[in-house]
N, C-alpha and C positions, 0 to 999 in steps of 0.2 A: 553496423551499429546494432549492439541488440541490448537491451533490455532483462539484465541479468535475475535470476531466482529470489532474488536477496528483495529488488525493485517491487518485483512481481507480486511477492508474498506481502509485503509490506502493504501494498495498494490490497491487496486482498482482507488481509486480516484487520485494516481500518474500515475500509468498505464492512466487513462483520460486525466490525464495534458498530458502525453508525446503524446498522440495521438491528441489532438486537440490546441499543440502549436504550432501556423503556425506564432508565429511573437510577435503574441498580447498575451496581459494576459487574460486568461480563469479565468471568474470568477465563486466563488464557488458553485452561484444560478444555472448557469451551466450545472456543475459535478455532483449535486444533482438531478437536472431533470435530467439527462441522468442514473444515476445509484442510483436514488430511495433511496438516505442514506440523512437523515435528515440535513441542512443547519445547524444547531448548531452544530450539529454532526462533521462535516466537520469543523468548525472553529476552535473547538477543537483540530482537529486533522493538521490541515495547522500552525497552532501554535506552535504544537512537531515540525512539519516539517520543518518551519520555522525555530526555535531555531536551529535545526542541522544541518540548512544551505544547505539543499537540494530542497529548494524552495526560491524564493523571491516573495513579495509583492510590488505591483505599487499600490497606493491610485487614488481618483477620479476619475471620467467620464472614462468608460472605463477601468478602474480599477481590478485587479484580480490577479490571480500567474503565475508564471512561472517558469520551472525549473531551477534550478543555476548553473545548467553546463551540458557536454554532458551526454544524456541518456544513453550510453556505458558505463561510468563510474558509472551511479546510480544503486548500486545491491539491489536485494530483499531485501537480509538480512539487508541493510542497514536506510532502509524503516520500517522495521518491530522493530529495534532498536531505529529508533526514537520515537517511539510513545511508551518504553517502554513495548515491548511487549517482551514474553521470548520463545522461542522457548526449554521447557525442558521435556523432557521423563521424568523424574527422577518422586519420588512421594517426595522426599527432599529437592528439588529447586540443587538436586545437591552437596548436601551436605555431605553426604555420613551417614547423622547419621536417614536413615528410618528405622528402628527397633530396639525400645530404643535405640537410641541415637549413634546406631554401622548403618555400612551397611549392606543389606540387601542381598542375595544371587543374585537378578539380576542387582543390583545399578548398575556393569559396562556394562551389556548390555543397560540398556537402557539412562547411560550415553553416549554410542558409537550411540547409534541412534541418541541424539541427537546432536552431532558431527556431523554425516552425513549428516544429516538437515539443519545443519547451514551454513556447507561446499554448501550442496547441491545451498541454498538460495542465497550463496553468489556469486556465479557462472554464476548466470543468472541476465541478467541486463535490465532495462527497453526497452530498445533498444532491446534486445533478444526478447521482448516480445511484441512490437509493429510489429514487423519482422514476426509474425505469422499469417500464412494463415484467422485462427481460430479470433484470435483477431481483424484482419482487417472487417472480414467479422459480425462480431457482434457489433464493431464502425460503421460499414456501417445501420447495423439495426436498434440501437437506435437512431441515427442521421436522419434516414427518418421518424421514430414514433415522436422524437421531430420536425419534421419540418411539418408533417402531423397536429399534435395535432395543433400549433401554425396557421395553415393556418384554420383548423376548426373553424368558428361563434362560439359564445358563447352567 
């Protein structure tokens, strides 16, 4: 099972929104500078996010996302479902039919894990995770590299 780029970025770049929405819409060029995932990248995926209504868009000057409701209520899992991503142990998508077309001796274990996974993901909400010591303190980092770089000549 793993937890594909697509997932990954996505929980990232909401985790950003939630930390750097002080009002205004944070725009994607943004998110991108602060966490290195490519600006088409990111359109793509505010798009899923979009669609499932866990983000809105403000157009013009000033322009960018913000989240669509309280971070307490936006779970992992829910983030990770928009962008069509699967969270599945299985090697059958779950289907039960990985070894000709029957199940396979571990299908329920690693059915149950991904259960647990998902339970686990849904548990934890954006606000859980702007709440952490850990994550304040690396929003603190990137945020002085982007401010540094920007005051740097070029």
């Amino acid at each position: 099972m793993k937890l594909t780029t697509k997932g990954r970025y996505a929980v990232t770049a909401m985790l950003d929104l939630a930390l750097h929405n002080e009002g205004e819409p944070v725009s994607l060029a943004e998110i991108s500078e602060r966490q290195d995932i490519s600006l088409s990248y990111l359109e793509q995926l505010f798009s899923k996010l979009r669609r499932a209504g866990l983000v809105v868009s403000m157009r013009g000057p000033g322009g960018g996302y913000q989240l669509s409701g309280d971070p307490a209520k936006i779970a992992i899992a829910d983030i990770i479902a928009a962008v069509d991503e699967s969270v599945d142990a299985t090697r059958c998508g779950g289907l039960g039919d990985c070894q000709g077309n029957k199940r396979c001796l571990t299908h329920d274990l690693w059915s149950d894990l991904s259960n647990q996974i998902r339970l686990f993901l849904s548990e934890i909400t954006l606000a859980d995770m702007t709440a952490r010591a850990e994550v304040k303190e690396t929003a603190q980092r990137q945020k002085q590299k982007i401010e540094f770089l920007s005051s740097v000549p070029h």
